[in-house]
C-alpha positions as CSV (number, residue, x, y, z in Angstrom):
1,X,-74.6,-90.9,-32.9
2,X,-72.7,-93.8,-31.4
3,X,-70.0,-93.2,-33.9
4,X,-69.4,-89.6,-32.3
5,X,-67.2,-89.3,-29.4
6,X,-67.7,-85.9,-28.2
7,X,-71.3,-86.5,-27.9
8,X,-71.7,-89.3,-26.1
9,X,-69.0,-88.0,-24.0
10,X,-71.3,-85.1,-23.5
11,X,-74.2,-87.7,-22.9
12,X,-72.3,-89.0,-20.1
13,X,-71.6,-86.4,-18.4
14,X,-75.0,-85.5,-18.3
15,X,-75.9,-88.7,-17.0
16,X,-73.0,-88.4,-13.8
17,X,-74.8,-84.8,-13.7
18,X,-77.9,-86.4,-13.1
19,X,-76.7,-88.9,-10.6
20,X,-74.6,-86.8,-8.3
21,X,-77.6,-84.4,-8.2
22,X,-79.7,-87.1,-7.3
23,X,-77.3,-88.9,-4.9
24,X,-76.9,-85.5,-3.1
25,X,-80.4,-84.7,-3.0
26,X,-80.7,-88.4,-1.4
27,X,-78.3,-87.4,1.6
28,X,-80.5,-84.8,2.1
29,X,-77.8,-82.1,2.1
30,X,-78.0,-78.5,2.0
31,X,-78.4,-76.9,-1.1
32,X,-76.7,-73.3,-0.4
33,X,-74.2,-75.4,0.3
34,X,-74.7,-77.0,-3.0
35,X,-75.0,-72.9,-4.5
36,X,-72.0,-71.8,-2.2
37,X,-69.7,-74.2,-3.7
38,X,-70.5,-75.6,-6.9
39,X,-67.9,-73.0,-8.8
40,X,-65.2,-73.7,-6.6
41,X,-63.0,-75.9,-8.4
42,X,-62.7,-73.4,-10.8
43,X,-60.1,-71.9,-8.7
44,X,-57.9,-74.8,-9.8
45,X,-57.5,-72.1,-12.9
46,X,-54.8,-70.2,-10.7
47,X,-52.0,-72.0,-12.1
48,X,-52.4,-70.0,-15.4
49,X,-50.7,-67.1,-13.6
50,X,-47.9,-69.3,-13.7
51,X,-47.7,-70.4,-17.3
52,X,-50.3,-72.6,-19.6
53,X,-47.8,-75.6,-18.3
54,X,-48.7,-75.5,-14.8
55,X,-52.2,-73.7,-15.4
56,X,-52.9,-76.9,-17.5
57,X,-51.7,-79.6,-14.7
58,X,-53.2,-77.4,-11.7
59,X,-56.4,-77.2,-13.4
60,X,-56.8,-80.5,-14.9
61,X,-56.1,-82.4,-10.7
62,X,-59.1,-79.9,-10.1
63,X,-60.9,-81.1,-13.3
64,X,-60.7,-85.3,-12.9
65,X,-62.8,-87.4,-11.2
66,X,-60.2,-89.3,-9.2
67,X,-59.6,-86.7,-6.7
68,X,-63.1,-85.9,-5.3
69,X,-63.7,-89.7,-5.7
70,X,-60.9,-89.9,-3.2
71,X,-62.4,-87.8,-0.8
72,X,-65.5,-89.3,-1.1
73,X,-64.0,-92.7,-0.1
74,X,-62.1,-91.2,2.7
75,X,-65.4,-89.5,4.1
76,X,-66.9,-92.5,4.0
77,X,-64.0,-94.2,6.0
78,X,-64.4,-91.4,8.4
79,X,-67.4,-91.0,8.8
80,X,-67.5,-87.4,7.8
81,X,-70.4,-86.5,5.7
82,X,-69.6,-82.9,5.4
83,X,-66.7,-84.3,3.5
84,X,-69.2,-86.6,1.1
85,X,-71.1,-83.1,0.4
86,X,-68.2,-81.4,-0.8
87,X,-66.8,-84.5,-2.9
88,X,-70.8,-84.9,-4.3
89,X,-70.4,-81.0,-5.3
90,X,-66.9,-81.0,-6.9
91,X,-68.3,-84.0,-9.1
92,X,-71.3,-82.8,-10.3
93,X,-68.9,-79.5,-11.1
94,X,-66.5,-81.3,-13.3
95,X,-69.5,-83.2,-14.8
96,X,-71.3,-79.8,-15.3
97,X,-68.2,-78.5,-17.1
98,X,-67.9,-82.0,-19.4
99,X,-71.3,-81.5,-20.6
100,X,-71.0,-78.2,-21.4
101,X,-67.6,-79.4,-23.4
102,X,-65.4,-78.2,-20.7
103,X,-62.8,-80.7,-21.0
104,X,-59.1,-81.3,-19.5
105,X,-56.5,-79.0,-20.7
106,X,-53.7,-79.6,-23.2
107,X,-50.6,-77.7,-22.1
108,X,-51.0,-76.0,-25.2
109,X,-53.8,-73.2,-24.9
110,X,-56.4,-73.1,-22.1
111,X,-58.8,-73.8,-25.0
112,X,-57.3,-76.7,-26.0
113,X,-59.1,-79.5,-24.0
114,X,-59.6,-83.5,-24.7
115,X,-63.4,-82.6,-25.9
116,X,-62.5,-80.0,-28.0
117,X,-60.5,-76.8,-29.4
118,X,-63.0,-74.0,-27.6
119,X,-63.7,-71.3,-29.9
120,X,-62.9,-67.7,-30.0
């Protein structure tokens, strides 16, 4: 098990999965909201009507950690915990989508990704 990457990737993402959950379950914050937005950063997928290039860089700023990380931070600076909500969601999306094998894009194919080649 140790010895194989794309499951203990897979392992932890489920474990950020967990945590983000919990963390925004903590903050007591609303979980339509939660519903409402959870598929959002999908939409990051737009670039593809430009070419697999851009699709690929589009999707994969929707698709890393650092940004919603970012906006956590600044909501915390702030003070704006409507902010924290929507970073908390847009994590536990892209660890979601790691778990499920989801991974960055390659400019290559959209089902080329750092986890894996996606079938089909």
């Amino acid at each position: 098990m140790l010895t194989r990457p794309g499951w203990l990737l897979r392992v932890e993402a489920a474990g950020f999965l967990g945590a983000f959950v919990v963390l925004y379950a903590h903050l007591h914050y609303s979980w339509w909201l939660f519903g409402l937005l959870f598929l959002v950063p999908d939409a990051f997928m737009v670039g593809y009507l430009a070419n697999v290039r851009v699709g690929a860089a589009v999707y994969n700023i929707g698709h890393t950690y650092f940004v919603p990380l970012a906006l956590a931070g600044c909501s915390w600076w702030a003070g704006r915990p409507m902010m924290m909500a929507i970073a908390t969601i847009w994590l536990s999306h892209i660890a979601f989508d790691r778990l499920l094998g989801y991974g960055l894009k390659y400019p290559t194919h959209f089902k080329d990704t750092h986890l894996q080649h996606l079938g089909g």
